[in-house]
N, C-alpha and C positions, 0 to 999 in steps of 0.2 A: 462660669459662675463666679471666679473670685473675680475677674474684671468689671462685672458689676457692680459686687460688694464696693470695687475703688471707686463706683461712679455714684455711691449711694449714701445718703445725708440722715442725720433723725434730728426732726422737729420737734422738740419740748415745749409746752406751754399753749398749743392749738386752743382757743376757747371752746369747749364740747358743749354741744347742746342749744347753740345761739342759733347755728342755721341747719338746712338738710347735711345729709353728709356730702353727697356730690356738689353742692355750692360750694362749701368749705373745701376741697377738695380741687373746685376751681381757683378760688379764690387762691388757694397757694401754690400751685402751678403760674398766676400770673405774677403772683409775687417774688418769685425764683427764677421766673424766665425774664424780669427787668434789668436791664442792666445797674440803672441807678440803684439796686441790689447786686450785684458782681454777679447777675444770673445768667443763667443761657438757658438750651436748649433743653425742655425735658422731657423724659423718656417714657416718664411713669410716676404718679403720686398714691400709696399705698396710703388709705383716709377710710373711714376709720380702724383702727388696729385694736390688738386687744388691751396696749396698754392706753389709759385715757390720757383723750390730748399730745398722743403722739403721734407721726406723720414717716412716712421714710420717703425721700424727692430720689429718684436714679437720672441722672442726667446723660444725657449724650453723650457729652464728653468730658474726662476727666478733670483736666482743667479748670472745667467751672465749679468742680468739688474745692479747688484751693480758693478759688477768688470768694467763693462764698465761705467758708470757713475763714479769710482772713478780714471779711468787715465785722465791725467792731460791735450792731446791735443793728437784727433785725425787727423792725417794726410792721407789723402785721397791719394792712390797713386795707379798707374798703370801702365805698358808702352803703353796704348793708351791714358794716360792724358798727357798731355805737360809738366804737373809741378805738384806739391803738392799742394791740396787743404783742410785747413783747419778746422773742422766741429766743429758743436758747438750741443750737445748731451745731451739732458734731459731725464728726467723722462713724458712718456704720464701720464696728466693728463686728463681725459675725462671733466673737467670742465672749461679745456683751451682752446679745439679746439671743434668749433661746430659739426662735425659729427665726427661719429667713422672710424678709417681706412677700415674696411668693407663698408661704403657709400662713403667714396670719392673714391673710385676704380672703381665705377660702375658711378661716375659722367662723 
């Protein structure tokens, strides 16, 4: 369970509401697994959560948690978003958010 936690990211700023959830849900799975995003492989995208426009990405392997925390501004983009949306991309820490992405999925 904590090794997880180290493979697992939270996405601020998701646009809510533009597409279904499972599209948006792809949409940032491909956008995490690009490299021209410091992405790799991912594990799991917990979409939609109960906080709005937040996302959690668990990636494969660790690793791709630093490279992606150390680009400087993810820009959300698709040809079904209208425009670029912004993200704003932490480190999960489990003593930030009261339940784990495993419980809010089933909420």
């Amino acid at each position: 369970r904590a090794a997880r936690a180290t493979r697992t990211i939270v996405i601020a700023g998701v646009p809510a509401g533009l597409l279904q959830d499972e599209v948006m849900a792809d949409i940032l799975t491909i956008h995490f697994q690009m490299s021209r995003n410091n992405g790799g492989d991912v594990e799991e995208v917990t979409y939609p959560t109960r906080n709005k426009g937040v996302a959690y990405i668990t990636f494969e392997d660790q690793g791709v948690v630093e490279r992606v925390l150390k680009k400087d501004q993810h820009l959300l983009q698709d040809k079904r978003l209208a425009r670029r949306y912004p993200l704003t991309v932490t480190r999960y820490r489990h003593d930030n958010v009261s339940s784990s992405p495993v419980q809010l999925i089933m909420l």
